[in-house]
N, C-alpha and C positions, 0 to 999 in steps of 0.2 A: 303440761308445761313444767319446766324447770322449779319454777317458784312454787308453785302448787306442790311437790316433792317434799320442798323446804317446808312452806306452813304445815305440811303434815306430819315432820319429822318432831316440829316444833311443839306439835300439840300431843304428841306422847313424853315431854317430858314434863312430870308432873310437878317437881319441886324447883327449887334455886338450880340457876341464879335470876337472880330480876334487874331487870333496868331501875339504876335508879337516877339518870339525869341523861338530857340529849338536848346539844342545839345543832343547828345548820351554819356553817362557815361558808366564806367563799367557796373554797372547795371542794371541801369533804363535810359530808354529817358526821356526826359525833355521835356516839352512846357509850355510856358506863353502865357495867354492869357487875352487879355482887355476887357470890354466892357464900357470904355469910362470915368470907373467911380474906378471898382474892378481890382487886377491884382490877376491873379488865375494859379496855376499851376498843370498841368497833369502830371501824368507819366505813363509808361508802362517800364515792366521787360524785357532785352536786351535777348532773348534766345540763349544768346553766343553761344551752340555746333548745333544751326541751319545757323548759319551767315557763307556764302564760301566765296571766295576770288573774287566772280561775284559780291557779293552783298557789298562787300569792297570799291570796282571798284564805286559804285554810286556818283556821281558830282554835278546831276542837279536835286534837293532836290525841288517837287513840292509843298511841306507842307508848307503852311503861306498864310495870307493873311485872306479869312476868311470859311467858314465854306463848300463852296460849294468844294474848293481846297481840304481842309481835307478830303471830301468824295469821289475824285478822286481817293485820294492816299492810302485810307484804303484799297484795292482791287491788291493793287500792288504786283508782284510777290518775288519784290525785299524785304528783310525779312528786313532790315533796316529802309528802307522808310517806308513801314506797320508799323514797330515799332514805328516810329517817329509820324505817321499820326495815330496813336491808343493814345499815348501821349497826341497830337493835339485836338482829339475828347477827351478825358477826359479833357484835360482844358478849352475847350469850355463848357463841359457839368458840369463842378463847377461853373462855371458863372453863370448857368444857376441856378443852383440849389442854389446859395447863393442868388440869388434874390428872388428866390420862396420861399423858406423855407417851402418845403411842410410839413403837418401837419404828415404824413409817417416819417419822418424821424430823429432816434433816434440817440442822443450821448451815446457812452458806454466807460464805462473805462475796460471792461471785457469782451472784444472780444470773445474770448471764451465759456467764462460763458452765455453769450447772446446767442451763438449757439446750445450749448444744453439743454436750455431752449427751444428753438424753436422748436429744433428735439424732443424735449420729448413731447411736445405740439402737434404733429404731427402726436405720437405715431408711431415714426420710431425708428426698432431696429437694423435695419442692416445697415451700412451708405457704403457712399462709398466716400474719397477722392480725387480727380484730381488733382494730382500734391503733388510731396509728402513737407510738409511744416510739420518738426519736432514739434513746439510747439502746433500748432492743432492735429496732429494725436495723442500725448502724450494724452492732454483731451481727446481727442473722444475717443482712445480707453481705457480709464477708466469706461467709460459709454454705450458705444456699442458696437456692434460686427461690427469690421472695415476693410475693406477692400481699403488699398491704393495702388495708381494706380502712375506710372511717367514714362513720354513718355527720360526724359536724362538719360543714363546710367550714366551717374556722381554721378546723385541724387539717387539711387536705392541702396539700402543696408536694411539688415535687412529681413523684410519679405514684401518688398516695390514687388511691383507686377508689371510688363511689361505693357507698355499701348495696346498690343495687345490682351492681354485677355480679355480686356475694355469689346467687345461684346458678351464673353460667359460668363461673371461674373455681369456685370451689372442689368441683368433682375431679380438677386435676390436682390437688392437693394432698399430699401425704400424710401433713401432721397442720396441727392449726393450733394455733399459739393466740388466747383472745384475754382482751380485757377481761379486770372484774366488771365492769359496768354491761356487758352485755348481758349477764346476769339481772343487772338491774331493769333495762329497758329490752328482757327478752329478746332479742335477738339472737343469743347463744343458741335458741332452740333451733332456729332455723337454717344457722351456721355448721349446728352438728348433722342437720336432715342434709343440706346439702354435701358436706365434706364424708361423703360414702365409702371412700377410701382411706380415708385419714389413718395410720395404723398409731398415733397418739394426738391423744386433745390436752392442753394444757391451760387452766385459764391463772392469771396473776393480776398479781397489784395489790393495793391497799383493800382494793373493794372486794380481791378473792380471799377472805377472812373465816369462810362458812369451814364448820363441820366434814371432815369429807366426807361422812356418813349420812349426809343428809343428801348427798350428790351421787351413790350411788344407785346405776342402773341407767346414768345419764351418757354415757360415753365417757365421760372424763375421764382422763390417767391420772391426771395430779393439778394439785391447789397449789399456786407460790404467793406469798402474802408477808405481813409483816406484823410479828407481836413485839406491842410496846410494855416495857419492860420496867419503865422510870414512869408513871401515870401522870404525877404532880407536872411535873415536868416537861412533859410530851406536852400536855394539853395547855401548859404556860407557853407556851413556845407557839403551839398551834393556835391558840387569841391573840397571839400577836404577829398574826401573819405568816409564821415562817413553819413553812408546809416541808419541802424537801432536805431541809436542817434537820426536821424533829423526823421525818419517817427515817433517813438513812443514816445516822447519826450513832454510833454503838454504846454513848451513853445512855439513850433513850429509846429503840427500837433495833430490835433484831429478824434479820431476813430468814426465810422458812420454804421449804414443800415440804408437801405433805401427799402420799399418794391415796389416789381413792379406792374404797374396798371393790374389789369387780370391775374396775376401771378399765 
């Protein structure tokens, strides 16, 4: 499994940085995270219509400290804690990436626009979605023949597709374009098992935040994510609600891919 990758990635790194604060928002989890020098924050998307009233019940939060703990708790059954500790590893892994600056990894102000330059590059015509996100699926399907997928019935309207079908619709799929969050609720694995053809995987959003080093070996071609740049700031903005203010915003967060090694 994908995540299993990740807490293994996580526990060969020996030093900073560490978590040093996380709550849960409506939205998104939150973690900050230090390395001594940088303060960097992760997020991950809360899958509210997956959270029961067991996973409510949670008290004794093993997320903090430093990167070994994170990797405990990305495994956990409890969908809170996972979300926390998927957070966790994303602000761990901006740390990481702000120090590196790998030569991979582009700024865009055209999220989008940058995606189907890639898929046309690709020479993929049939795309496939993970998770339905209104203002991508608008582009893509201007330009391809799309097929969106979303595992919440909340989000499914239009001609938004069941994530059950994922396995008999996928193998005609070129390229597959998926949330971060399938990441979080594993589904990604089963996404890349079925998408056989796929000649790129692409996964984005706030919750695609990881390392791409920790992602290789997974199919993936590339991460699009977003690092927040103004900390103070972002996270005053994000306690008071305003979620798509502070991610798209260029005083306080700037838009990214990053391609993965072997991808």
């Amino acid at each position: 499994m994908i995540l299993d990758a990740v807490a293994r990635a996580l526990r060969s790194i020996e030093a900073r940085p560490r978590i040093v604060d996380v709550f849960v928002g409506y939205s998104y989890a939150v973690a900050r995270a230090s390395d001594g020098f940088e303060r960097c924050v992760g997020l991950a998307a809360v899958p509210r219509s997956d959270v029961s009233c067991r996973d409510e019940r949670w008290s004794l939060p093993r997320v903090g400290g430093g990167p070994r703990s994170v990797a405990a708790a990305l495994r956990s059954t409890n969908v809170l804690e996972r979300t926390v500790a998927l957070a966790a590893a994303n602000a761990i892994s901006q740390c990481l990436l702000r120090a590196e600056r790998p030569r991979n990894m582009e700024y865009v102000d055209d999220v989008n626009g940058w995606l189907v330059e890639r898929l046309r590059a690709a020479g993929a015509s049939r795309i496939a979605l993970i998770g339905n996100m209104p203002p991508v699926a608008s582009r893509l399907r201007d330009e391809f023949d799309l097929m969106v997928f979303e595992r919440d019935p909340g989000l499914r309207f239009g001609d938004v597709l069941p994530d059950f079908l994922e396995p008999r619709l996928l193998p005609k799929a070129d390229a597959v374009v998926a949330s971060g969050t399938s990441l979080l609720n594993e589904s990604l694995d089963l996404v890349l098992r079925s998408a056989k053809r796929s000649r790129l995987n692409v996964v984005i959003g706030p919750t695609a935040q990881l390392h791409p080093k920790f992602l290789m070996g997974t199919r993936v071609g590339f991460l699009g994510s977003t690092e927040v740049i103004n900390v103070r700031d972002f996270l005053r903005l994000l306690r008071r609600g305003v979620v798509r203010g502070a991610l798209y915003d260029a005083r306080y967060a700037r838009q990214y891919y990053v391609e993965v090694p072997g991808g």
